[in-house]
Each structure stands twice: as C-alpha cells, then as structure tokens.
matplotlib code that plots the C-alpha trace (Angstrom):
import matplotlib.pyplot as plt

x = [57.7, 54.8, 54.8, 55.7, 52.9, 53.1, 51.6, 48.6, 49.8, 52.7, 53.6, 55.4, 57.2, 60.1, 59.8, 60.0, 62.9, 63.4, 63.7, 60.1, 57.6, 54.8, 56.3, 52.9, 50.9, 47.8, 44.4, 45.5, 48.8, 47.2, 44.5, 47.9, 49.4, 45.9, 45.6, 49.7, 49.6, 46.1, 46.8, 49.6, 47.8, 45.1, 47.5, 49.7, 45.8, 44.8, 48.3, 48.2, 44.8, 44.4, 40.6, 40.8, 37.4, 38.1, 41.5, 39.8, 37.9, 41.3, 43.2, 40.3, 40.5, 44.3, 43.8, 41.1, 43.1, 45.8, 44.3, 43.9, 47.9, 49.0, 50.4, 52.7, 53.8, 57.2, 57.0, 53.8, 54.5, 55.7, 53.1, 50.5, 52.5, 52.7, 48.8, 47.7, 49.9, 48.2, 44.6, 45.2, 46.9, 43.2, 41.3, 42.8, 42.2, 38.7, 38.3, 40.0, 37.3, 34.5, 35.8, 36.1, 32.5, 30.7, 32.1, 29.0, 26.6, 28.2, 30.8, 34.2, 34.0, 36.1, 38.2, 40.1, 42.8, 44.7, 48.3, 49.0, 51.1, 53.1, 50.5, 48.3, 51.1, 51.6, 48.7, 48.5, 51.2, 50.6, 49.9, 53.2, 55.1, 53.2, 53.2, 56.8, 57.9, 54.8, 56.4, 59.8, 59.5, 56.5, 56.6, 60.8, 61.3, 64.2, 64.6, 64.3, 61.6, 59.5, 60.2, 58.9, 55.8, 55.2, 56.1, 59.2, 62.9, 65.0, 66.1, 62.7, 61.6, 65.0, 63.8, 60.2, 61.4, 63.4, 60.8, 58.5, 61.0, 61.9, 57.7, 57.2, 60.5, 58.7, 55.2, 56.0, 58.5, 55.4]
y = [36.6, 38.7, 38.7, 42.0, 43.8, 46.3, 49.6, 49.8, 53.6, 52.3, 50.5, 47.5, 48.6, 50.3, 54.0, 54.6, 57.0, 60.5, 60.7, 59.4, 62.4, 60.3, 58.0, 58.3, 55.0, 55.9, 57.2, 60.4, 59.8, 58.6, 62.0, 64.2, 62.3, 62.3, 66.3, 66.9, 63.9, 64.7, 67.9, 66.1, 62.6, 64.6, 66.0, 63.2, 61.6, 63.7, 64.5, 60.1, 59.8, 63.3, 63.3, 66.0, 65.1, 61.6, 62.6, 62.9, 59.6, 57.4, 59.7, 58.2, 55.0, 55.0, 56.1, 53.9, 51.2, 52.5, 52.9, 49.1, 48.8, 52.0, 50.2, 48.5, 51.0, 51.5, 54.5, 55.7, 58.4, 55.6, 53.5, 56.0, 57.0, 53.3, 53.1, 56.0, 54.5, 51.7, 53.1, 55.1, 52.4, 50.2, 53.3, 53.6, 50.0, 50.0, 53.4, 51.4, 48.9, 51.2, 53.0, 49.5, 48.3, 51.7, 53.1, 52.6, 53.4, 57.0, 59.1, 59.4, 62.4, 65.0, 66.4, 69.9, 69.7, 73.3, 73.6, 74.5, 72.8, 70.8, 69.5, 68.2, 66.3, 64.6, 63.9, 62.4, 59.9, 56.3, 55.6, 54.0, 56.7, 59.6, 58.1, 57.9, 61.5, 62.8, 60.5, 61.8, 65.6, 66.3, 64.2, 64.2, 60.6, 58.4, 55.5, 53.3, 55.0, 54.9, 51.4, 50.1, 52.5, 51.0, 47.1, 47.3, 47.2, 50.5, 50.1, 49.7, 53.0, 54.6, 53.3, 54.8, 57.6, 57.9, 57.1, 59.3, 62.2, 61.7, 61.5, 64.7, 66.2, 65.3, 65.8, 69.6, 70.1, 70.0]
z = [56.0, 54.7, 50.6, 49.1, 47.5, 44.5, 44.8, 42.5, 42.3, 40.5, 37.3, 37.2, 33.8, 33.1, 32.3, 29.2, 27.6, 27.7, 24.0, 23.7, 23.6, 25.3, 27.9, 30.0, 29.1, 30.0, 28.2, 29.4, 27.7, 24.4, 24.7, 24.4, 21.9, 19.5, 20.3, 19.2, 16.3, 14.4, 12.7, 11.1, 10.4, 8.5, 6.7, 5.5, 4.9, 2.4, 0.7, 0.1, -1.3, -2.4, -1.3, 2.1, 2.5, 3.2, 5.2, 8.5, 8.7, 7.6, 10.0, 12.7, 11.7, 12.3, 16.1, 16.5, 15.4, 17.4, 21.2, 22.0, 21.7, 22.5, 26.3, 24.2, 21.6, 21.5, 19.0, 18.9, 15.8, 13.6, 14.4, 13.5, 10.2, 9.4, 10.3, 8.3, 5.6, 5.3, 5.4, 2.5, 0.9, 1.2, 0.7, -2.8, -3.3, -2.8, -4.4, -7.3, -7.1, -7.0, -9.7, -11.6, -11.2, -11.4, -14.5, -16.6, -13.8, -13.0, -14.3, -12.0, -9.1, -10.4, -7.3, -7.4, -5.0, -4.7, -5.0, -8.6, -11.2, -9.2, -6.9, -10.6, -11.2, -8.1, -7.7, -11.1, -10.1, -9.3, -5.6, -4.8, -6.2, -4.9, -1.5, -1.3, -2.5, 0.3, 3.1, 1.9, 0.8, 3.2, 5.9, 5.4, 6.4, 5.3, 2.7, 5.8, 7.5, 4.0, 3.7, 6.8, 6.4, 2.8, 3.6, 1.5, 0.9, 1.2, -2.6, -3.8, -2.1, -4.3, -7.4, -7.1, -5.8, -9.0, -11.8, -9.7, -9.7, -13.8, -14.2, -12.5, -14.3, -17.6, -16.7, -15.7, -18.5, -21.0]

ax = plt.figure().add_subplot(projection="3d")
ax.plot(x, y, z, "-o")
ax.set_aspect("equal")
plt.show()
C-alpha cells in the first residue's frame, strides 16, 4: 500500500472559526490584520503613555513582537491589545527611570496633549489607573478583558477603576 501524502497546497490544521476576523494564517493573513489593527494600536499607544510621538514605534514593537507567533494565535486582537499593553507599560517604566537619573542634568519635556480638561486630568492620573479607564471607556473592554491585558485579577481592575473615577470626579470638580 502506497503511504498517503498531504498536499503541500493544503494545511494540515483545522480552519479556524468563522467568528475570527483573520482565520488565514499566513504573511498574507498577518499583512491584512496589521493594515485593519494599526490605526487602532496607535491609538490605544498614545492614549497609555500620552506621548503620540512615541505611539507609533510601541505600536511597531507590538507587531514585531507579534509576527513570529502569529501561526499560533488564537485571538490575534487580544494578543496585540495585551502586547501594546505591555509596551507602554515598560515604556513608562523606563521613562520613570530616565526621568529619575536625569533630573539634575535636564529639566522634564513638557508635552501638550489636546483634549481639554478632561483629557489634563487623565492624563495626570497614575499609569495603572489611566490605563484601565482608556482600555475600558476607549477601547470598551470588560473587567475581564482589562485584567488579562494588565496581568491582574478582575476586582483589582474595579477598585482602580474606582479611585481613578473619584480622582477625576475631584480633580475636575476644582
């Protein structure tokens, strides 16, 4: 009997679901999904560190980071929320270390970022906090989703949400 032999035309996986947006594994499949997913990565960037100027490269560091697993993504928007996430999260981390060690060399960069009122005070927030009312007013994820994009519980994402809200209710109340 003559062994079976796969098409190479064919994959040996399992399509993926309907449901998913990108269920083409393939460069081709991860070109669409950086042309549909980047507006929105750049955006969610700069809302998280506030810097659009630094947006772009943390929103290419997340795809970049993204394309040698993208085969075995199995929800390639969440990854790239959880990926951009992070970034920002090291980005303010080193910019708090920068800021740390060069305060008596050079004074801080001043950064005007338009919105008005309501966008001074969030961005006046702590990271943590501002981070979860972006992922959940702007990006309008749930508790859980904001919890596994942070590294977190569900109840600890309620509980910043909530001293973040009563800081901004205060803050703007001034």
């Amino acid at each position: 009997m003559e062994p079976v032999t796969q098409d190479p035309t064919t994959s040996s996986r399992e399509p993926s679901t309907p449901a998913e947006p990108f269920s083409v594994r393939s460069p081709v499949g991860f070109s669409e999904f950086y042309r549909a997913e980047w507006p929105g990565a750049v955006r969610l960037a700069a809302l998280l560190t506030q810097q659009p100027s630094a947006a772009e490269d943390l929103a290419q560091d997340a795809f970049a980071r993204m394309f040698p697993k993208w085969e075995d993504a199995v929800n390639p928007a969440a990854y790239l929320r959880v990926s951009v996430v992070n970034a920002c999260q090291h980005w303010h981390r080193h910019a708090g270390v920068q800021r740390a060690k060069s305060h008596l060399i050079a004074a801080d960069e001043s950064v005007e970022f338009a919105g008005g009122e309501l966008a001074d005070a969030v961005a006046a927030l702590p990271d943590r906090q501002r981070f979860v009312l972006v992922l959940r007013y702007y990006a309008d994820l749930t508790e859980a989703e904001i919890a596994e994009a942070l590294g977190c519980r569900p109840g600890t994402v309620k509980s910043i949400a909530s001293r973040a809200l009563a800081r901004l209710h205060k803050e703007i109340d001034r």
